[in-house]
N, C-alpha and C positions, 0 to 999 in steps of 0.2 A: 479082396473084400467081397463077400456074396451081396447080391443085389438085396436081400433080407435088409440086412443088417444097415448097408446103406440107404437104406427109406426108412429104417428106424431113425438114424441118424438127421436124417431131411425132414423126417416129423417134429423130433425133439427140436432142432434148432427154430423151427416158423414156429412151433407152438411158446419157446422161450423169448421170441420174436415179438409176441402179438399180446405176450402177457407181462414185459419190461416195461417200465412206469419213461416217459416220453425224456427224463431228465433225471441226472443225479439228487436234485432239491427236491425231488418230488418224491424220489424213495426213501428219502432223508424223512419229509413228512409224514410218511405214512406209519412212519416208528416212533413220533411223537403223540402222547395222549396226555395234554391236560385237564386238570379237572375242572378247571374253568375258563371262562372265556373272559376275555379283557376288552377293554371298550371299543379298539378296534374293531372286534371281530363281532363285535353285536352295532356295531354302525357299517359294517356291511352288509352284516344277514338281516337287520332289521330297522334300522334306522335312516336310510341313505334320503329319505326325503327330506330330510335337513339340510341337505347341502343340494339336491337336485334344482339345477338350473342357476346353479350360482358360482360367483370365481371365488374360490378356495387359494387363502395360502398358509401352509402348515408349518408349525411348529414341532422338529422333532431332533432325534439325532438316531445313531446307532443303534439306542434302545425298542425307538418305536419297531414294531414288529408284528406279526398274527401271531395267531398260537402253531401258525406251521413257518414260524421263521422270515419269513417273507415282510423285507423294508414295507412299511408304512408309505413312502415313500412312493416305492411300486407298486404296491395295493392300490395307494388310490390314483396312481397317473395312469393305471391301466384300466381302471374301471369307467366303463363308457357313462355311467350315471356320476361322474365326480370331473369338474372343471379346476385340475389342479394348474394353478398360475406362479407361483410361489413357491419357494421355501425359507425358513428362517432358521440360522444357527447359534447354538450356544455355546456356552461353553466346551471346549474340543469338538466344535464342530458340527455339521451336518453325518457325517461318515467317521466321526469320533476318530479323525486322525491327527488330530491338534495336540497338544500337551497341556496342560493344568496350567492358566495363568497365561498361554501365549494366545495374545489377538487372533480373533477370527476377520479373515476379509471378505469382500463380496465376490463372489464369483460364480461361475455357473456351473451346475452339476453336470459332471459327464454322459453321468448317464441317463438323463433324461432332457438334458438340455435346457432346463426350467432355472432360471437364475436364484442364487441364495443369497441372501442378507445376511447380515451379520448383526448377531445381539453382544457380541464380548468382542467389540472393538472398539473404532469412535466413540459409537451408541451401545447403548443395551436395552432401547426403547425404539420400538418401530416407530420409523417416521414418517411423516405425513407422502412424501417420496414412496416409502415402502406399499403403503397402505390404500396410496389414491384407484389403485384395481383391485379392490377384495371387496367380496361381499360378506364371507365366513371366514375368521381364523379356528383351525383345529389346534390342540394341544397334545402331543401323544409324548412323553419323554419317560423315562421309570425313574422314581425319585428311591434314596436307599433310607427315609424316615429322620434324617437330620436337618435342624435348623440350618449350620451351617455350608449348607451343599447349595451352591448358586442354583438349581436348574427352578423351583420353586418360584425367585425372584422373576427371572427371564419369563415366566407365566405373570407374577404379579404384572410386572411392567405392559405386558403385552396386554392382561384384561385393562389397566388403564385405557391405554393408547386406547384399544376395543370402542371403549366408552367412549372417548373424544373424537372418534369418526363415526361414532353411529353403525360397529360393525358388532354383529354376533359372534359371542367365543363359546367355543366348544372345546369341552375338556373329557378327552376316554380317557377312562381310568386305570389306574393299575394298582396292584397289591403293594402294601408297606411292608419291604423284605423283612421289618422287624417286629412284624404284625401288629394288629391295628388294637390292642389291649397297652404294651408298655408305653407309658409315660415319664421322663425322670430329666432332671434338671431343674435349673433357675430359670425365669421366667427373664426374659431380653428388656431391658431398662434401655429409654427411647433413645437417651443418648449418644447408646453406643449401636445404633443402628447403621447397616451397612449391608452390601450388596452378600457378604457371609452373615449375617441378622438383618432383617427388613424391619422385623414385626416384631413386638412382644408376646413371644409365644413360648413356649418350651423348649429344650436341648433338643430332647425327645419327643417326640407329639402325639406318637399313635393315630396319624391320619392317613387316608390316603391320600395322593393329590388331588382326586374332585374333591374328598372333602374339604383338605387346605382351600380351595380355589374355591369352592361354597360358604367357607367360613371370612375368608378374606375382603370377599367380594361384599358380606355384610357386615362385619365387623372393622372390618379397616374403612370403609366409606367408598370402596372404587366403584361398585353399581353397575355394571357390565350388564348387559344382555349376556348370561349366561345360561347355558345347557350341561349338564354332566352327563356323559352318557356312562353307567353303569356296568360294573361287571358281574356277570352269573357266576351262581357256587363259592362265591368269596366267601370266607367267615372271619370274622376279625382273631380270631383264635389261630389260624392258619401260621405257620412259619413259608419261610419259601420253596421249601423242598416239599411241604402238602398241596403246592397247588400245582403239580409236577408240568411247568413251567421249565421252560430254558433260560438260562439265566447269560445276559449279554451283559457283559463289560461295562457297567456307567461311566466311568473314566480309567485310565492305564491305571491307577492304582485300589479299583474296585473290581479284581478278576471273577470275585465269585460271592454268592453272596453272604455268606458268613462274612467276608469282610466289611460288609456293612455295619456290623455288631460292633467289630473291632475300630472301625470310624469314628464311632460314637462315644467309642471306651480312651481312644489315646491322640484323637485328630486334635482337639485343643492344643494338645501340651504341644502336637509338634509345630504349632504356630511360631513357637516362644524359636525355631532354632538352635537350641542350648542344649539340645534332646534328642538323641534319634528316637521315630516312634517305630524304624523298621521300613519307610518308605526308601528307597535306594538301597534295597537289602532285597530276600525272597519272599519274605513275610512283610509286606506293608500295613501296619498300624496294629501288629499284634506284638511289639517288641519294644521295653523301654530299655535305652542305655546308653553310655557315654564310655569314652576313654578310661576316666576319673572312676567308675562307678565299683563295686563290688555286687556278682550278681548273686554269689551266694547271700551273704546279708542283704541284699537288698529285696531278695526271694522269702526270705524267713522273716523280715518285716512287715512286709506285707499279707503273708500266708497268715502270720501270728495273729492277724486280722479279724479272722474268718469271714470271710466276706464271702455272700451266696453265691453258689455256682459258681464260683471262678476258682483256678488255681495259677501260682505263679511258681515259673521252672526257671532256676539260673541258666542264662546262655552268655555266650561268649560268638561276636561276630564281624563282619571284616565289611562294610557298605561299598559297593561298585560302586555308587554315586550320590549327590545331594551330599549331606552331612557327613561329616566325618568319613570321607571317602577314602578307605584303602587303611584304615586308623583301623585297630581290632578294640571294639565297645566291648563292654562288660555290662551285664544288667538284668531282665528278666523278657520270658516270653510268656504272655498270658494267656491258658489255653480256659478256654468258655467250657465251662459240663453240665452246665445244667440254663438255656436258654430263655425259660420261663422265668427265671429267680434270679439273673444277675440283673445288677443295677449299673448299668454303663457309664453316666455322667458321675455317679458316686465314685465309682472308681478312679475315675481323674483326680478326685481332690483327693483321694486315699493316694495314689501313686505323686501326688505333688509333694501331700505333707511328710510321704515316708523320706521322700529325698532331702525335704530340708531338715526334716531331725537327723537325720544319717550322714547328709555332707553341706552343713552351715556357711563353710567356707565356701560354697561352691555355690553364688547366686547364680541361678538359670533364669531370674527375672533382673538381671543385666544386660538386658540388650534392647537394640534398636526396636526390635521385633513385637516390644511390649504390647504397643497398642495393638497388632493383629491380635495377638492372645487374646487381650480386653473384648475385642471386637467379636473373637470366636465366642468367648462365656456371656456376653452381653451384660459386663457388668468389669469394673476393676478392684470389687473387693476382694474374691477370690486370690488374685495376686497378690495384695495389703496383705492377708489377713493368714497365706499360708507365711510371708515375708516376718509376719510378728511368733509364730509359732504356734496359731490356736491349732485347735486338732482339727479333725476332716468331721468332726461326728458338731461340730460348732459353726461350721463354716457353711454344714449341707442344713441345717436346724429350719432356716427360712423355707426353704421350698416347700415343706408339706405343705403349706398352707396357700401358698402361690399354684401350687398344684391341683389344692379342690375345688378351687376357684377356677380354674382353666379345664380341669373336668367337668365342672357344671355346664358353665359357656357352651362345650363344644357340643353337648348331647343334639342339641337342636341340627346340627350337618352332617352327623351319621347316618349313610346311608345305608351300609350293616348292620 
């Protein structure tokens, strides 16, 4: 090898040397561009004298993140201007490694060594224990735009508590994957209020969470010292793929964010049981069927429908696990085309009433499971009244009206 050649060689390698970003995460971020910034990242670059000089303990899980990836978590334990003391978990966790429905305990995060609470255990309301060294709670979680997704609650509860210790809550905000325009559903009847319905609000809400947590905080009576911090470039028109954003996993069966649409379109029914909606399959919450079912007729009842933006494909499929495990279901997968125009909670009571006109014999509101169903729709007519045979176009009649009412209310918390 001439000595040329190898000082070429000794150039290139120090100059690949000196221009290699310090860490894998860090070339990872430099290939991310979103268009907006989430409230994280504007309580870092601009905000941080909210929390200067005070003990901080944070609400978050997985989701919390910057817009370069990087836990919430270790954002603010590494920022010399943030006294993190705390963390608090929710459902699946601080590090979203829990399962849907299984307790969270206390214990201490590895990697930072800062002890975590637990909100979906014992409790789901920080306790006076939890609370007696905080001066600031942060709220950082990504909500997917449904009533009945807990992470919403575990805020409510916590601006309570907030307010009964005399502590500041602060909520960064994030984008509603389902943007912040659609609205659809029954309005939550107080009765059947529960830790999956708190409030009498809508299926669908079209908020973000500071708004939720602005509307809340006045409307429900909790009165917190609250702060939203706000995100740049948001526009309530936004889907989640315009706000070119990475999208983290809210729970194992929220991989991406279209499934959030499909949550909203089939997560009722699968309360009842009786149903696969597709969870313990590849497709969670885009699939209805059973054993029992016919997916071609059950595809051409529904299609005959026309109902916006959506279409339904017969499928035929075998669930690893949950319901009807290793059973081959017959039924439909309903594929979303047009995002703006579909109506999500509509579609539930369209895919309820088509099965009971199609398989009468075959009550899917047989089971124990009842009340969760009630619980998910905030109300138990819905069950009644597909049970008597009304149609889905008589069953959905009430809501316009429940709607423009909860459209007025909420203009005053839009911060969009």
């Amino acid at each position: 090898m001439s000595k040329y050649l190898l000082h070429c060689i000794v150039i290139f390698v120090f100059l690949l040397m000196i221009t290699m970003p310090g860490n894998a995460g860090e070339n990872m971020s430099e290939g991310i561009s979103p268009r907006i910034k989430t409230g994280i990242d504007v309580l870092l670059e601009k905000k941080l004298d909210l929390v200067k000089g005070k003990k901080v303990g944070l609400i978050t899980n997985v989701t919390g993140v910057t817009n370069n990836l990087k836990s919430t978590v270790d954002a603010l334990n590494e920022n010399p201007g943030v006294h993190l003391v705390a963390l608090f978990g929710p459902e699946h966790g601080v590090r979203g490694d829990i399962s849907g429905g299984d307790k969270v305990v206390t214990y201490k995060d590895e990697k930072t060594g800062i002890i975590v609470y637990s909100l979906y255990g014992k409790t789901r309301r920080p306790t006076s224990e939890m609370l007696k060294n905080i001066d600031v709670l942060i709220y950082d979680i990504q909500d997917i735009g449904s009533r009945t997704y807990t992470f919403i609650y575990t805020m409510a509860y916590a601006m309570e508590a907030a307010r009964k210790h005399n502590i500041k809550f602060i909520v960064l905000d994030r984008p509603d994957p389902l943007g912040g325009v659609k609205i659809d559903g029954n309005i939550l009847e107080p009765e059947f209020s529960s830790f999956i319905g708190l409030y009498p609000i809508p299926y669908v809400y079209g908020m973000t969470v500071g708004e939720l947590a602005l509307f809340f905080n006045k409307e429900f009576g909790i009165g917190c010292d609250l702060t939203v911090i706000p995100m740049e470039g948001w526009e309530r028109g936004m889907l989640w793929t315009d706000t070119g954003l990475m999208w983290i996993p809210t729970s194992p069966h929220i991989p991406k964010p279209e499934v959030a649409y499909y949550y909203s379109l089939t997560g009722g029914i699968g309360e009842l049981g009786t149903v696969s909606n597709g969870v313990g399959y590849t497709s969670p919450f885009e699939l209805i069927g059973t054993p029992w079912m016919d997916g071609d007729e059950l595809a051409k009842e529904l299609n005959n429908r026309n109902l916006p933006g959506v279409y339904f494909r017969p499928i035929w499929f075998r669930p690893y696990y949950y319901k009807f495990i290793k059973e081959v279901c017959s039924g439909v997968q309903v594929h979303i085309l047009d995002y703006s125009k579909v109506e999500l909670v509509k579609i539930q009571v369209h895919i309820l009433t088509a099965i009971q006109k199609l398989y009468p014999d075959n009550n899917i509101f047989d089971t124990k499971r009842i009340t969760s169903f009630n619980k998910a729709f905030g109300t138990d007519y819905i069950a009644d009244f597909v049970q008597k045979g009304y149609s889905a176009e008589k069953i959905i009649q009430p809501w316009e009206k429940q709607l423009k009412n909860f459209r007025e209310k909420r203009k005053k918390y839009l911060l969009y």
